[in-house]
C-alpha positions in Angstrom: 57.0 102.3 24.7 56.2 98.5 23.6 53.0 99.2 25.7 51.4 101.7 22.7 52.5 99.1 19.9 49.7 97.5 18.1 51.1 94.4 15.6 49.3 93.8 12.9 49.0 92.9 9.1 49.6 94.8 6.9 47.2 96.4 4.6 46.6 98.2 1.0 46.9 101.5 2.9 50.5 100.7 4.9 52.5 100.2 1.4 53.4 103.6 1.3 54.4 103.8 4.9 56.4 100.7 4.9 58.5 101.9 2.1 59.0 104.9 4.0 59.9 103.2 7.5 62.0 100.8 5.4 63.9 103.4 3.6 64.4 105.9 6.3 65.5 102.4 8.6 68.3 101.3 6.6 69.3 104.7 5.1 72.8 104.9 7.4 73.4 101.5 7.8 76.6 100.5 5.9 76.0 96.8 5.0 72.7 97.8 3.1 72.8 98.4 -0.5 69.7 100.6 0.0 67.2 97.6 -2.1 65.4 96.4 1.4 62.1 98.3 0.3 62.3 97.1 -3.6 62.6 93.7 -2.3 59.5 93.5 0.1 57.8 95.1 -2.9 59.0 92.2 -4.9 57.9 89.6 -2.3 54.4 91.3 -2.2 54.2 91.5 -6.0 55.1 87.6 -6.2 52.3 87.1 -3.9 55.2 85.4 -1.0 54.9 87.6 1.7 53.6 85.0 4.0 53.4 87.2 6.9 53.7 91.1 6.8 53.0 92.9 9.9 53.3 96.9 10.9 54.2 98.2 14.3 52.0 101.3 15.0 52.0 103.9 17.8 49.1 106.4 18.1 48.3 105.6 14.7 51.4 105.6 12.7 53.2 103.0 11.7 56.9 103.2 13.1 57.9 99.3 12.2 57.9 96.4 10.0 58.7 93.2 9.4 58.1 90.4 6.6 58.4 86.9 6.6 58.2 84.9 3.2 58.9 80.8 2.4 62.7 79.7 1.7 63.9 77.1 -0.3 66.1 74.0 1.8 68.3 71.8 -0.4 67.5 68.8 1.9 63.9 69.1 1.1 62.3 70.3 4.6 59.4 72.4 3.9 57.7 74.9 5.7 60.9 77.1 6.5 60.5 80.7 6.7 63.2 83.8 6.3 62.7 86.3 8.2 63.5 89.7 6.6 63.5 92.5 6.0 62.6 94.3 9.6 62.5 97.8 9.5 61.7 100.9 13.1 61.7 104.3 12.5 65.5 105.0 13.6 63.8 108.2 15.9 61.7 105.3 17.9 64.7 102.6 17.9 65.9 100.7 20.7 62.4 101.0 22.7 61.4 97.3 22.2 59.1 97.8 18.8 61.8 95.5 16.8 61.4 93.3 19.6 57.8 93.5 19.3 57.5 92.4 15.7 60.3 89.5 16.0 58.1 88.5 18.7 55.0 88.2 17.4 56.1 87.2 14.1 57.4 84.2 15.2 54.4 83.5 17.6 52.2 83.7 14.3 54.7 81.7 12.3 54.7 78.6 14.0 50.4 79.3 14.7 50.6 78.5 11.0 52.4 75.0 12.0 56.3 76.7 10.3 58.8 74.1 11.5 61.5 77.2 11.6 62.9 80.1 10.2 66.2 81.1 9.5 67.7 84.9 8.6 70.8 87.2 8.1 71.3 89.7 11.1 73.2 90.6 14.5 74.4 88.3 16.5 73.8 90.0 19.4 70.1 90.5 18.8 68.4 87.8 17.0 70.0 85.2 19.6 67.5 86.3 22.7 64.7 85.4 20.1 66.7 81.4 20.0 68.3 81.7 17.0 71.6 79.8 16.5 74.6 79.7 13.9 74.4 75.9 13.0 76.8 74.7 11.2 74.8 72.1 9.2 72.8 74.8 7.3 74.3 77.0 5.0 73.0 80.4 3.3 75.7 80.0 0.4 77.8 84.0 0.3 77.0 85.0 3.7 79.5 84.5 6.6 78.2 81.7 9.0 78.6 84.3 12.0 75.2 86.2 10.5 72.9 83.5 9.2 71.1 82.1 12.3 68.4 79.6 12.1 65.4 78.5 14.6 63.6 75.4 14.9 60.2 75.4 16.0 60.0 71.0 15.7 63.1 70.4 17.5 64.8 69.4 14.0 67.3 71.3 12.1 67.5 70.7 8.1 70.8 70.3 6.8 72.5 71.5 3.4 72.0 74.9 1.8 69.3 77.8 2.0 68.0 79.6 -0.5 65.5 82.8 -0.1 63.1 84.0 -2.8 64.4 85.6 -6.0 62.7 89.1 -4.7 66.0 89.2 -2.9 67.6 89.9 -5.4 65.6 93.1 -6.1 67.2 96.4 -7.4 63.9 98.5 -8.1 60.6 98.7 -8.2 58.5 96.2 -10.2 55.3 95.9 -11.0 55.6 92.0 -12.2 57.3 89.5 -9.5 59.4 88.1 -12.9 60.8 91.2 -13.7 63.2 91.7 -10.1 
């Protein structure tokens, strides 16, 4: 299938469908509290979504992913979380998750990111080069999960922190309000 994907950025008219793909994406899966949609609503609506890209086949988007600007305590800029991703769980595992990561990244460090870092599967995010390292922390979240990839060779030490949309619970129409 990854040859029918078009990647691009998302736009006015793919709201509605990303909620929908986000929703129906994480709707069985038992380490989600069901908030992934309220929070990319709350990164758009702080104006942090630095990159927010749909998957579409024939027309219809089937995937997404966003990537928005974290906080390091050692003071390295230009580090990027990656998160949430979201495919249609009818057109899973057929390389459109892939896809996004991929090109994501690719545009990430066009936009001279020195890395990005994110909670997820072990066994998927590391054929992407992301690593467990030890000297970065994402304080709450067992080290096995939070990977990290350098795009300058050199890894920040201390803590992580992700934007306060994260914490999102609902929709907002004010970024201060989540």
């Amino acid at each position: 299938m990854t040859s029918n994907i078009k990647i691009r950025n998302e736009t006015n008219n793919d709201i509605a469908a990303i909620a929908e793909v986000t929703v129906a994406a994480f709707r069985d899966l038992e380490i989600s509290n069901q908030t992934e949609h309220f929070i990319i609503d709350a990164l758009r609506a702080a104006e942090v979504l630095a990159l927010s890209l749909v998957a579409e086949v024939d027309g219809r988007v089937v995937g997404h992913i966003a990537f928005s600007p974290v906080t390091l305590s050692d003071g390295t800029r230009d580090w990027y979380g990656l998160g949430p991703i979201s495919v249609l769980p009818q057109v899973q595992r057929r390389g459109i998750g892939q896809a996004l990561v991929r090109e994501g990244l690719s545009r990430l460090k066009r936009m001279q990111a020195r890395g990005c870092c994110l909670v997820g599967h072990p066994e998927y995010y590391r054929r992407f080069g992301f690593e467990n390292c030890p000297q970065l922390v994402f304080e709450g979240v067992p080290p096995e999960v939070f990977f990290a990839v350098s795009f300058d060779g050199t890894m920040p030490r201390g803590t992580v922190a992700f934007h306060k949309a994260f914490a999102a619970v609902g929709r907002s129409s004010r970024a201060n309000e989540v």
